[in-house]
C-alpha positions in Angstrom: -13.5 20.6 -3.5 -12.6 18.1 -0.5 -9.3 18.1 1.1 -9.7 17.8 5.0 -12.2 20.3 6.5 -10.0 23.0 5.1 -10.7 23.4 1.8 -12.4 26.1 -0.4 -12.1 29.9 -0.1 -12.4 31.1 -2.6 -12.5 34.7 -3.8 -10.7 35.9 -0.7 -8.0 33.2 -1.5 -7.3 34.6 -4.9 -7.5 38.7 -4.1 -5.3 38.0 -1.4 -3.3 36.3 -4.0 -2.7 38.5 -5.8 -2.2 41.5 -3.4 0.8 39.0 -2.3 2.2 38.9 -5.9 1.8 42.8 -6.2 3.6 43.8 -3.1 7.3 45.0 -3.3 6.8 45.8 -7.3 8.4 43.0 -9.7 9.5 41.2 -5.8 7.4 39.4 -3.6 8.4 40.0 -0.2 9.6 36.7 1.5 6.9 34.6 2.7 8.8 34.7 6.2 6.5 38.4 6.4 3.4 36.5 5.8 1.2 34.9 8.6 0.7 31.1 8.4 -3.1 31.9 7.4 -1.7 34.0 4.5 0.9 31.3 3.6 -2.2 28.6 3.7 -4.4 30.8 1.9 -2.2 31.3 -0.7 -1.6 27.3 -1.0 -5.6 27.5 -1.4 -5.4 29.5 -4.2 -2.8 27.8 -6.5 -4.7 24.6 -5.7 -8.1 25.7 -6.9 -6.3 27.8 -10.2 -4.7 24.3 -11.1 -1.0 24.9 -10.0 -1.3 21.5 -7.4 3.0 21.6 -7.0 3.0 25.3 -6.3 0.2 24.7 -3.5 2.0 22.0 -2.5 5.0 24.5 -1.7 3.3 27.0 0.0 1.6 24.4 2.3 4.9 23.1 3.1 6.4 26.2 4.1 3.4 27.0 6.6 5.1 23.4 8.4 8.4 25.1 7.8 7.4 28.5 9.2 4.9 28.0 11.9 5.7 24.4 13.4 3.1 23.0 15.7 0.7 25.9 15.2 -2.9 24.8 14.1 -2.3 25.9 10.7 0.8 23.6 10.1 -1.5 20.8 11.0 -4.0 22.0 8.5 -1.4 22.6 5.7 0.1 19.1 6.3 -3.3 17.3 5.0 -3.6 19.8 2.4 -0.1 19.6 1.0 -0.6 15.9 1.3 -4.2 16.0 -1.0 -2.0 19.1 -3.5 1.1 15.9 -3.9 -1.9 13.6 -4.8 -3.5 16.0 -7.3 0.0 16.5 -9.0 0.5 12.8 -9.4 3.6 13.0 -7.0 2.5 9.8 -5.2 5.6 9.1 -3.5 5.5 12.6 -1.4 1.3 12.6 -1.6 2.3 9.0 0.9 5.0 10.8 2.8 2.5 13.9 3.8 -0.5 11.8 4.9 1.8 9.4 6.7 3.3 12.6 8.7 -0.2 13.3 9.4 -1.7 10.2 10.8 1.6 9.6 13.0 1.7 13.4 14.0 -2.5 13.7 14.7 -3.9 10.1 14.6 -6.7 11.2 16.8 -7.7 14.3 14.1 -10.9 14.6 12.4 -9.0 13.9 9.2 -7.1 11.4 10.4 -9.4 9.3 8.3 -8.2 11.6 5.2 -5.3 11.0 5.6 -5.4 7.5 5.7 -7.4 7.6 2.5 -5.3 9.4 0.7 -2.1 7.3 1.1 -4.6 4.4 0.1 -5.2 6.3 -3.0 -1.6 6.7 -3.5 -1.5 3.3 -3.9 -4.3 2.2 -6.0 -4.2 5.0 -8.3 -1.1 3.8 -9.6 -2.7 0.4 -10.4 -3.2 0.5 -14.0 -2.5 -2.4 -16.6 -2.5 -6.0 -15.3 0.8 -6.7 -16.2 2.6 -4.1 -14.3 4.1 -5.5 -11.2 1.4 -6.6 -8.5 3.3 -5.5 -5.2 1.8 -1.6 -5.5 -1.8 -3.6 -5.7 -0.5 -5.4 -2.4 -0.2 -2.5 -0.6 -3.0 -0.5 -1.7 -5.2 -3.6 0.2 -3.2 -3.3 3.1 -3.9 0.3 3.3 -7.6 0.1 1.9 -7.8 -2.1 4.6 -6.5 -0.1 7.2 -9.0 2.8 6.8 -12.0 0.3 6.0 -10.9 -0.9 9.6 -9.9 1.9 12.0 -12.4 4.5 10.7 -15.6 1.9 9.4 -18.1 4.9 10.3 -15.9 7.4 7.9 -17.5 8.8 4.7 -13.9 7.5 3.0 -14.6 3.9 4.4 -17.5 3.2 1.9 -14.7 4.4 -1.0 -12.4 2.3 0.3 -14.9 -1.0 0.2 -15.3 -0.4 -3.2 -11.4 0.0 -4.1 -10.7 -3.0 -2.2 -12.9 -5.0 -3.9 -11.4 -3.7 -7.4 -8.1 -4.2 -6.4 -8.9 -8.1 -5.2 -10.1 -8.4 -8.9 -7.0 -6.9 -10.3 -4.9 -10.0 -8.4 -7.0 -11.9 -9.4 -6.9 -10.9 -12.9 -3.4 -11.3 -13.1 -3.3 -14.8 -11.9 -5.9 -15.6 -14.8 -3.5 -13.6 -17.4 -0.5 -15.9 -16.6 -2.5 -18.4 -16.4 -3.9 -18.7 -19.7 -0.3 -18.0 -21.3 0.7 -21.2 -19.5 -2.7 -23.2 -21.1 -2.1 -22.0 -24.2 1.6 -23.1 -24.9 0.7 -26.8 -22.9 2.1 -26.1 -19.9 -0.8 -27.7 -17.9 0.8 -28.4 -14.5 2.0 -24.7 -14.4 -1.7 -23.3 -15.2 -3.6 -25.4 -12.6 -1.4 -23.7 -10.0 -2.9 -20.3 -10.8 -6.2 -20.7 -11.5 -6.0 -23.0 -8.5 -5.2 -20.0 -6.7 -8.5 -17.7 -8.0 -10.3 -20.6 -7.1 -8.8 -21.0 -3.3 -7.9 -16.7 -2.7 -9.5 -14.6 -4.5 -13.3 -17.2 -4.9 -15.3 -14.1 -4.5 -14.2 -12.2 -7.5 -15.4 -12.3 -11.0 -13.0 -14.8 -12.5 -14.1 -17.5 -10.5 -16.2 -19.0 -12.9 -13.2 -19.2 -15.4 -10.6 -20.0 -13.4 -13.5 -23.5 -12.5 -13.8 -23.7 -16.5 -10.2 -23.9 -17.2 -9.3 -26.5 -15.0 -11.3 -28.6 -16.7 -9.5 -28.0 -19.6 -6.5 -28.8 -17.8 -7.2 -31.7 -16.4 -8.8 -33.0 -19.1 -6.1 -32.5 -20.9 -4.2 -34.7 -19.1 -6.7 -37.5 -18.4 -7.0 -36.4 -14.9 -11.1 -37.0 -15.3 -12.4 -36.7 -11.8 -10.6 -33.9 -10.8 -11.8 -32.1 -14.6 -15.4 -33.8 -13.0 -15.3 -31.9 -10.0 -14.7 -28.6 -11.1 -17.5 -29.1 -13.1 -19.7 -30.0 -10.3 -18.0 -27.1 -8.2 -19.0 -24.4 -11.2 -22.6 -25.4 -12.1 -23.6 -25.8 -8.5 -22.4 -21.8 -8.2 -22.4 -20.5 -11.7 -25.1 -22.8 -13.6 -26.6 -19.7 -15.8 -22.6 -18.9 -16.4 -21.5 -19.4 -20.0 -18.0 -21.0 -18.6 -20.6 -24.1 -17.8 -22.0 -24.5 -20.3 -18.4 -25.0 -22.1 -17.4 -27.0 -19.6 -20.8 -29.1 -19.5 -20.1 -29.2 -23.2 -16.3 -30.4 -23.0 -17.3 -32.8 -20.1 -20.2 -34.4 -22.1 -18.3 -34.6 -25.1 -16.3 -37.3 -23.5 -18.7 -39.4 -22.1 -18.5 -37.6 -18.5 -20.9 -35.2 -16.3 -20.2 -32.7 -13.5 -19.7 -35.0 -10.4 -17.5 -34.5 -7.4 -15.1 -37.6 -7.8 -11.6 -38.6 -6.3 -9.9 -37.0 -3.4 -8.3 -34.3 -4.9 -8.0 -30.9 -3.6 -11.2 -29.8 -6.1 -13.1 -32.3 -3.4 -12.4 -30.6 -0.6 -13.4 -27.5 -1.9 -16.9 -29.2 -3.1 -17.3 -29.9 0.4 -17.5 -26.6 1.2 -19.8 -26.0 -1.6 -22.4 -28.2 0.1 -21.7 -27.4 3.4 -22.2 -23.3 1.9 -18.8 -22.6 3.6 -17.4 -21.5 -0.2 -19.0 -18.1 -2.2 
């Protein structure tokens, strides 16, 4: 187990446990009798027996108890990893927050920020839930990825990051295609425009390329259909989105070829000049 430099004791954790639980007979004493190493102990314990909210408690009342001491600081970052292993997000956030502003120069400083990263993304589940908690998990992906690059969580967060890019841009391809498929052309070229200009470096590039030129095909707009064309076999030739587009392109008596002035020709200049991919 990993939760700060704290984690993980054990047997001692749990006999001490349970001498706690068998004091007083049928009555624990209050946990005001208790040291703060007891008290953190004893959040140790219910944490590594699978009771994450009850260590969550006790780690909280070693901040209550013993303010400023060493172990407050070191029940903070666990309570905050307990509130994360429960699925309480909201407080998990709160915790490591309280952390990084209280001990920003700490060793798990970097922890922390992870963890309230992880609040974030691990909420983001199905594409059509609402984007903002994907917004925020970047911004705080970011953040570690940033301030601690040397970090063994920054390498975690690189990979998050780049699977929460792909969920935006997911969900500009999902409301996208709903627009293509009832004819609303216009209102589909403005979000796979977006993949195409924000999110380039993710995985639905190649279709976001591909179904512009089915929009503009469909409405006659040849060179800018053209272009895209050019733009996705000069990137993604062995991709099966050009051959469908080589294929729709063809079919009408046209090739892949940067033509007009359109936006798509601005970013076929980049193309070229390799500023794009």
């Amino acid at each position: 187990m990993r939760g700060g430099r704290w984690a993980g004791r054990g047997i001692g954790a749990a006999v001490l446990a349970l001498a706690l639980s068998a004091c007083g007979g049928n009555r624990e004493p209050p946990l005001e009798s208790y040291s703060a190493e007891e008290i953190y102990t004893r959040g140790e314990y219910e944490l590594e027996t699978g009771n994450p909210e009850e260590a969550a408690r006790y780690f909280g009342e070693v901040e209550r108890l013993y303010p400023y001491s060493e172990w407050a600081k070191r029940a903070l970052i666990m309570q905050a990893m307990a509130y994360h292993r429960d699925r309480d997000y909201e407080n998990s956030r709160a915790a490591a927050q309280r952390f990084i502003d209280f001990y920003p120069a700490d060793d798990d400083a970097a922890y922390a920020q992870y963890l309230l990263a992880l609040s974030y993304y691990d909420q983001i589940d199905a594409i059509g839930r609402d984007q903002g908690l994907t917004f925020q998990a970047l911004q705080a992906l970011r953040a570690v990825i940033e301030r601690y690059p040397d970090s063994e969580y920054a390498r975690s967060a690189i990979l998050k990051f780049d699977l929460a890019y792909d969920h935006l841009a997911a969900k500009e391809m999902e409301i996208g295609r709903y627009y293509l498929k009832r004819g609303h052309y216009a209102a589909a070229i403005n979000r796979f425009r977006v993949v195409v200009e924000q999110f380039q470096t993710t995985t639905h590039t190649p279709e976001a390329l591909h179904r512009l030129v089915e929009c503009y095909l469909s409405l006659g707009l040849t060179d800018e259909a053209q272009t895209a064309g050019a733009i996705l076999g000069h990137n993604f030739r062995a991709n099966p989105f050009y051959e469908d587009s080589y294929a729709l392109l063809t079919g009408r008596g046209l090739k892949p070829e940067a033509r007009g002035e359109s936006w798509l020709r601005q970013v076929y200049r980049q193309v070229i000049r390799g500023e794009w991919l």
